[in-house]
C-alpha positions, 0 to 999 in steps of 0.5 A: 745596647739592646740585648743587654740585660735590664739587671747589668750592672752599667758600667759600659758607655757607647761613645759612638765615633771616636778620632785616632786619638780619642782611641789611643787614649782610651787605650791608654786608661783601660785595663783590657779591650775587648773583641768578641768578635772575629777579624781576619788580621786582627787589629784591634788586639795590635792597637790596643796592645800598641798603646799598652792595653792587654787584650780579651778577644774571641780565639780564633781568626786574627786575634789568634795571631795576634794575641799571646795567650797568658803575656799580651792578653787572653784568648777566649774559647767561645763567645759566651758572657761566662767565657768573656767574664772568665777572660777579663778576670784572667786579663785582670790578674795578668802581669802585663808591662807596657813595654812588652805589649807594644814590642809585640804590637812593632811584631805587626808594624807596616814597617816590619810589613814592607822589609818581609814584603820587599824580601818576599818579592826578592826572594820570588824574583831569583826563583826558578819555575817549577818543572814537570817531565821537562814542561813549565808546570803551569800555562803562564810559567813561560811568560812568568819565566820571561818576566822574571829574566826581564827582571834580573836583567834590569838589576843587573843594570 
């Protein structure tokens, strides 16, 4: 509110705390969301697209990941009121389908999490340690060792 320019067209509120549902409808009735800013995964773009809303955000960490340039939003190269100005005129002329959008979004889902997680744990208990010149490469590879056979056996049963 205060950088903003006493010449700005106002058309932005400030709604302050908002409910989950609040925010998913808001979603629901914008034409994009905006996310200036970095985020280390990325969620804002995930909702948004979750509920149908394409996506202008700041290219780098998480958005990055979780936007699809050109399909489920626009990824800005810098941070400046042109480059985001450029990027809402391009989120505008997108032919975004919401079905799409929130196909993506499922990509993020904690359900699709937990199934790659419980994989990855599988995955990792079946491995065997890394051996350097006929020694575990590391000081605790021995009891990691251990508590991977402990493992199998109790599968095994």
């Amino acid at each position: 509110r205060r950088r903003a320019s006493p010449s700005a067209v106002v058309n932005v509120t400030f709604l302050g705390w908002q409910s989950g549902e609040d925010i998913r409808e808001l979603y629901r009735q914008s034409s994009a969301a905006l996310l200036p800013g970095v985020e280390d995964f990325g969620m804002v773009p995930v909702e948004a697209q979750a509920c149908g809303c394409p996506v202008a955000a700041l290219g780098q960490g998480g958005a990055a990941e979780t936007v699809v340039d050109g399909i489920t939003g626009v990824l800005v190269a810098d941070p400046s009121v042109e480059a985001f100005t450029d990027g809402l005129s391009r989120v505008r002329s997108l032919a975004v389908d919401d079905e799409t959008l929130r196909q993506h979004a499922m990509v993020f889902s904690r359900e699709r999490f937990t199934t790659g997680f419980q994989a990855a744990v599988v995955a990792a208990r079946s491995a065997r340690p890394i051996q350097a010149a006929g020694r575990e490469s590391s000081m605790f590879a021995g009891s990691r060792t251990q508590a991977l056979q402990r493992a199998d056996r109790e599968d095994e049963q």
